[in-house]
C-alpha positions as CSV (number, residue, x, y, z in Angstrom):
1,X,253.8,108.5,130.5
2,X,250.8,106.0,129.9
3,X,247.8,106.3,132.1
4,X,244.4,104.1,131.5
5,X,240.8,105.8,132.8
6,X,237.8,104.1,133.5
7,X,236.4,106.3,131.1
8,X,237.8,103.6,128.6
9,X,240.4,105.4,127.5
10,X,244.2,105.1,127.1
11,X,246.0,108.0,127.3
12,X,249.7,109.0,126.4
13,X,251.3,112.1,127.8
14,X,254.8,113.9,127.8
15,X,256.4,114.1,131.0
16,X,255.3,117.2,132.7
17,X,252.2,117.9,130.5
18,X,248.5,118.1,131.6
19,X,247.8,117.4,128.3
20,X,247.6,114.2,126.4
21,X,249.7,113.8,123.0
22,X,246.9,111.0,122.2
23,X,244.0,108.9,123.9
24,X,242.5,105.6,122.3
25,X,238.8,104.4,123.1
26,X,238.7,100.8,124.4
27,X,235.6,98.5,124.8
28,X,235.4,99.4,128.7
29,X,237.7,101.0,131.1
30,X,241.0,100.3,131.3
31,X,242.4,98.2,134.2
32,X,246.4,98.2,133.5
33,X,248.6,100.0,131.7
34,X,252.3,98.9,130.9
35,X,255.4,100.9,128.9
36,X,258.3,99.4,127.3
37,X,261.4,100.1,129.1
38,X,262.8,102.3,125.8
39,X,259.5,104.1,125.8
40,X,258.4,102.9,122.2
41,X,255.4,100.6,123.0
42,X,253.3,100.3,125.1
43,X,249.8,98.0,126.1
44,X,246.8,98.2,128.0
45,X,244.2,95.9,129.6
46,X,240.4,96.5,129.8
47,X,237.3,95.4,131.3
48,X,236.1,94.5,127.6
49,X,238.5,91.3,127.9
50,X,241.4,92.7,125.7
51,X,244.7,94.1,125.8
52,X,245.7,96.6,123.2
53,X,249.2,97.4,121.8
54,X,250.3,100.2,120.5
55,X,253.3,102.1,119.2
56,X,254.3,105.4,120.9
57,X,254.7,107.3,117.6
58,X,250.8,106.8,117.2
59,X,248.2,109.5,117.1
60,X,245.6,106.9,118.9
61,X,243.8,106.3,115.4
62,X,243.4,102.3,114.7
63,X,246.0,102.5,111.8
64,X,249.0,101.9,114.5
65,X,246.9,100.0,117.1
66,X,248.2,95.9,116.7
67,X,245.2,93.8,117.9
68,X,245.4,91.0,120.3
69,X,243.0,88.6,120.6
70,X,240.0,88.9,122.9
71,X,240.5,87.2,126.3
72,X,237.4,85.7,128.2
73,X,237.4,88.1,131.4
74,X,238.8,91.3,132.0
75,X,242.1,92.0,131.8
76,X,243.9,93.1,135.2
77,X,248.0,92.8,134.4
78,X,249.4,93.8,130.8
79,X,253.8,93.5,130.6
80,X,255.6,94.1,127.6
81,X,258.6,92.2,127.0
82,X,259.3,92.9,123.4
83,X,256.9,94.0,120.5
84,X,258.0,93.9,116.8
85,X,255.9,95.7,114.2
86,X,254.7,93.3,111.2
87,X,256.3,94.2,107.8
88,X,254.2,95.7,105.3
């Protein structure tokens, strides 16, 4: 499960934990929150005017967080359709 705060944060639990596998620490809090249907990404939208990607096997560090370009306002509705990870 994926659960944004507006402490800023993004947070990813297991089903049936109180206690997050990892949180990530956006520019402002987070508005929306969206999962892949096979679990494996998912995104977030915050008041700081982007939406941030990320991978499910993260820890929340930036090494696994794929950056989307700033928007102008806040972001109220984040969908994933399909996310690919860039070769290296």
């Amino acid at each position: 499960m994926v659960s944004g705060s507006a402490d800023a944060k993004v947070y990813l639990f297991n089903k049936g934990s109180n206690t997050p596998l990892w949180s990530y620490t956006t520019g402002d809090a987070v508005i929306s929150v969206s999962i892949l249907a096979d679990g494996e990404y998912l995104t977030a939208g915050s008041g700081d005017g982007k939406a941030y990607a990320f991978d499910k096997a993260d820890d929340g560090d930036d090494d696994g967080f794929l950056p989307v370009p700033s928007l102008a306002a806040a972001v109220a509705a984040v969908a994933v359709i399909a996310l690919r990870r860039r070769p290296e």
